[in-house]
N, C-alpha and C positions, 0 to 999 in steps of 0.2 A: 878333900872334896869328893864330894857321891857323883859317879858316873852312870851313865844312863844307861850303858851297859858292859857289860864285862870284857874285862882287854881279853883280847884272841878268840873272841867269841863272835861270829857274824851274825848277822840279823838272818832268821831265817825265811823261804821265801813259799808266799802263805798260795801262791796258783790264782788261776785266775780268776777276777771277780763277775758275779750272778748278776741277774736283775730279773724279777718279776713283775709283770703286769698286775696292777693292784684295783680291784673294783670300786668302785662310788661308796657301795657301802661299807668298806672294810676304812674310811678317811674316816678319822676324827673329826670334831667337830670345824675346827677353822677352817682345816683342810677345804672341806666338805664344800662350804661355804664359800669360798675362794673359788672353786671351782665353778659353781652356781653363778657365781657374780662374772666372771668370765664367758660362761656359755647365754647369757642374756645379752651381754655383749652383741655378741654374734647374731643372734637371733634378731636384734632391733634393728644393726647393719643391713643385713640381709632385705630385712622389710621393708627402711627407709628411702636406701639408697635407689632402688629403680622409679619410687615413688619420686623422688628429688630431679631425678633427672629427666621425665616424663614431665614434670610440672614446667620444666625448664623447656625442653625441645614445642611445647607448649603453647607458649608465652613469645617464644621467640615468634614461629609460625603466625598468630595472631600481628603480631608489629609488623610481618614480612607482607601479608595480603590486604594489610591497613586497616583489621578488621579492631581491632585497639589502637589507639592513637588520638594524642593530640586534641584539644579542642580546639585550636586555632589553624586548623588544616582548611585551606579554601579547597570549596565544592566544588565541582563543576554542572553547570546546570546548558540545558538547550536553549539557542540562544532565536526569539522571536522575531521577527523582521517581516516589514512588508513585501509578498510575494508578485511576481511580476507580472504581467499583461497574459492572460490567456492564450490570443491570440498572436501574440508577439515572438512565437519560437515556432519550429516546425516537428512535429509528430511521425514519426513510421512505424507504423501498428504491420504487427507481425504475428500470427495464428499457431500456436505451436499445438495448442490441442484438438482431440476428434471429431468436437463440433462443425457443423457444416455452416459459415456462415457468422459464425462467431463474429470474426476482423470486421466483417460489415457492418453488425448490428454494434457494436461498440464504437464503430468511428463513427458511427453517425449517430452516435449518443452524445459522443464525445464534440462533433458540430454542433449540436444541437445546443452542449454549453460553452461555446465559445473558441472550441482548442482548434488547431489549425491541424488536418491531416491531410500531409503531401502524398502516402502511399497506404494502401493496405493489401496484406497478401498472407501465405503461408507460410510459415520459419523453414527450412533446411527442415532434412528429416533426423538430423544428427542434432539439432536442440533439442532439445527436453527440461521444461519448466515443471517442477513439480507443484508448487503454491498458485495462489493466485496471477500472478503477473512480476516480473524484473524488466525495469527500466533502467537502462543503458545510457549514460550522459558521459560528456566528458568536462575537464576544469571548468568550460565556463558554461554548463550547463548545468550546473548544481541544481541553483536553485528552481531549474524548470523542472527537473524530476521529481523535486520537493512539492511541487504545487501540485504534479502531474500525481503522484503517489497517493495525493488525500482524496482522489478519485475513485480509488480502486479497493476497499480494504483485504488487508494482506498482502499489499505487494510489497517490493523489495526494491530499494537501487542499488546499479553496482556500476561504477566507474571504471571501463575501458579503455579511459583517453582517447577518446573519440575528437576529431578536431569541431569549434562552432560551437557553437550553443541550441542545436536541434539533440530530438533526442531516441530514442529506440523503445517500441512498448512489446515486449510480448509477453503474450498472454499464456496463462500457462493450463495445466489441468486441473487447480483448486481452484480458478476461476468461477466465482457464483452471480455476483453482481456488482453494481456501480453503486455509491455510495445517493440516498435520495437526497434531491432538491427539488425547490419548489417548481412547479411548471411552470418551464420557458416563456416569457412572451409569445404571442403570435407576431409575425414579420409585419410590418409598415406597408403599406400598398404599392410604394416605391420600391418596396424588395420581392416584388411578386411578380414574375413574366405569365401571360397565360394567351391561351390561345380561345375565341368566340368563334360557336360554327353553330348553325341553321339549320332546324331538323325540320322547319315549319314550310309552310306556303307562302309565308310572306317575305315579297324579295326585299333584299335590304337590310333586315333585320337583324344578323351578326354586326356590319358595319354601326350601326345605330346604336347598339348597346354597348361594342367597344368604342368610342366615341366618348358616350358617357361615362366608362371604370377609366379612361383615361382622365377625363374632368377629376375625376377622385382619387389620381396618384398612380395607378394600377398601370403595369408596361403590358400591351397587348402587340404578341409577335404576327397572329396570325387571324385573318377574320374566313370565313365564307360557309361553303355547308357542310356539313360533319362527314369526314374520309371513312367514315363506319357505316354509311349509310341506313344508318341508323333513323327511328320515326317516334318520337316517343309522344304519342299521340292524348295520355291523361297525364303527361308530367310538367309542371313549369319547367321545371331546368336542373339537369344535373352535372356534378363537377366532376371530373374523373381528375386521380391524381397518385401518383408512389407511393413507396414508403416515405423519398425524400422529401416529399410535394405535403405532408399531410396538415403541416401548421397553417400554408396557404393555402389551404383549403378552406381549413375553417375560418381564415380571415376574410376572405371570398364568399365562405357563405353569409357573412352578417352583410351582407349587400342584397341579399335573392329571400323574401320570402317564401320558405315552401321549396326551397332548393332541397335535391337527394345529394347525397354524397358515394361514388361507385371509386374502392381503389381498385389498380391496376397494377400491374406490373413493369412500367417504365423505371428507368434510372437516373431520372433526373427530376428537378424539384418544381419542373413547369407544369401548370396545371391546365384543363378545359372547361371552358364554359360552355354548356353542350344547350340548348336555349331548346323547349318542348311546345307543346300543341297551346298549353294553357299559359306562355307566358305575358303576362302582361309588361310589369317594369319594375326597374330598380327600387329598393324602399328607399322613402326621401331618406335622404343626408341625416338628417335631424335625428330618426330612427336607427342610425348607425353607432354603437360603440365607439368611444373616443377614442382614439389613438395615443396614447401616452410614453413618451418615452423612457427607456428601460435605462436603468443607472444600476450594474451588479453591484454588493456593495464590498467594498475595500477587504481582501483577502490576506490573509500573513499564512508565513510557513514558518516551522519551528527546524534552524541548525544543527543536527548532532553536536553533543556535547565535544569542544576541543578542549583540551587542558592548555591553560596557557604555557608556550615555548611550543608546544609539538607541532 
């Protein structure tokens, strides 16, 4: 038998082995090729993968803010209901911005359609309203802010827990205006106090004509000759009356042809019947606007959306 090497003869020992780094171009062709298919490899990884996982963190986000989902997902929409009695809650109007006079002239806008205000004044100087107006309610005065809100655009409510169902208005410095309605009725003659005074020569003649606006509903406080000593010698008769007084007024004038109308400066809604050198008498009845009674019509307020359970 042939031996692979020769007895007493050792293998000899050949030192250590080399390696060179070998360039792209120096591989033959498989080589080469192997190579290329591995480094596309990488290349597509590379590309893929942040794209894969971007599409994913994505997708998920969308499901999370509900902006995909479900076509059987219930809405939630604001819920309509008829709104309560105008007058049936109480109002405290509070002035937070520069205007002088502001609290006034809005609560007695605010009279004029129906709302009930207990107080008007200036906020603390530590409120600060920046919008139009924030109404203040507590549980059970919801829906009276809701009513109270569509008066005012731009305002805001915001729930204090305030105990009652009265509610808190102030006003703030984007405050511009009250939303328009049609012009209020004028007051009933039965909702009018005024006082008749005598500028003339003829005695009697307050008493005489209040007399007769009582025959036609009208409350008269006071008769005799006018406290301004006043003489208005080419005029029938003029009415002096507020800012509060101004509807009675003019419901007062369709009684006097040729009446002037002079406002003043009083605070209250009472008016005068100031009677002049040329007055003769009341227009008949007949000549009078009918009186008809005011019926507002049926109001709603719209709920903020609740999701059902919350």
């Amino acid at each position: 038998m042939r031996e692979e090497r020769q007895q007493g003869v050792e293998p000899q020992d050949q030192g250590p082995v080399s390696y060179r780094v070998v360039g792209f171009d120096e591989l033959d062709g498989s080589a080469a090729e192997h190579y290329r298919r591995q480094r596309r490899r990488r290349l597509l990884l590379f590309v893929t993968l942040p794209g894969l996982l971007l599409g994913t963190a994505t997708v998920a986000t969308a499901y999370g803010t509900g902006l995909v989902g479900s076509d059987d997902q219930t809405e939630c929409a604001p819920i309509t209901r008829p709104a309560p009695e105008r007058d049936s809650f109480d109002i405290q109007l509070l002035n937070s911005n520069d205007t002088d006079g502001l609290g006034t002239d809005v609560a007695r806008e605010l009279t004029l359609r129906d709302f009930s205000i207990t107080s008007v004044g200036n906020a603390d100087s530590s409120v600060y309203v920046k919008g139009a107006a924030t109404i203040y309610y507590g549980p059970e005065g919801r829906d009276n802010a809701l009513l109270l809100q569509k008066q005012i655009p731009g305002s805001k409510t915001w729930n204090d827990a305030r105990p009652g169902d009265s509610v808190q208005l102030v006003l703030g410095y984007g405050y511009d205006r009250m939303v328009k309605e049609p012009e209020p009725p004028l007051p009933a003659p039965s909702e009018i106090t005024l006082n008749v005074y005598n500028t003339t020569w003829k005695e009697g003649l307050a008493t005489e004509v209040a007399g007769d606006l009582k025959d036609r509903g009208f409350k008269v406080k006071a008769t005799g000759n006018d406290p301004k000593m006043s003489f208005l010698e080419d005029e029938v008769a003029i009415i002096r009356f507020g800012p509060e007084g101004q509807r009675a007024a003019k419901r007062l004038a369709q009684q006097v042809e040729g009446v002037q109308l002079q406002k003043d400066d009083r605070t209250t809604n009472k008016v005068d019947l100031v009677l002049g050198n040329k007055w003769d008498d009341l227009k008949p009845a007949s000549q009078v606007p009918e009186v008809k009674p005011y019926v507002r019509p049926a109001e709603t307020i719209q709920k903020p959306c609740t999701p059902e359970g919350s």
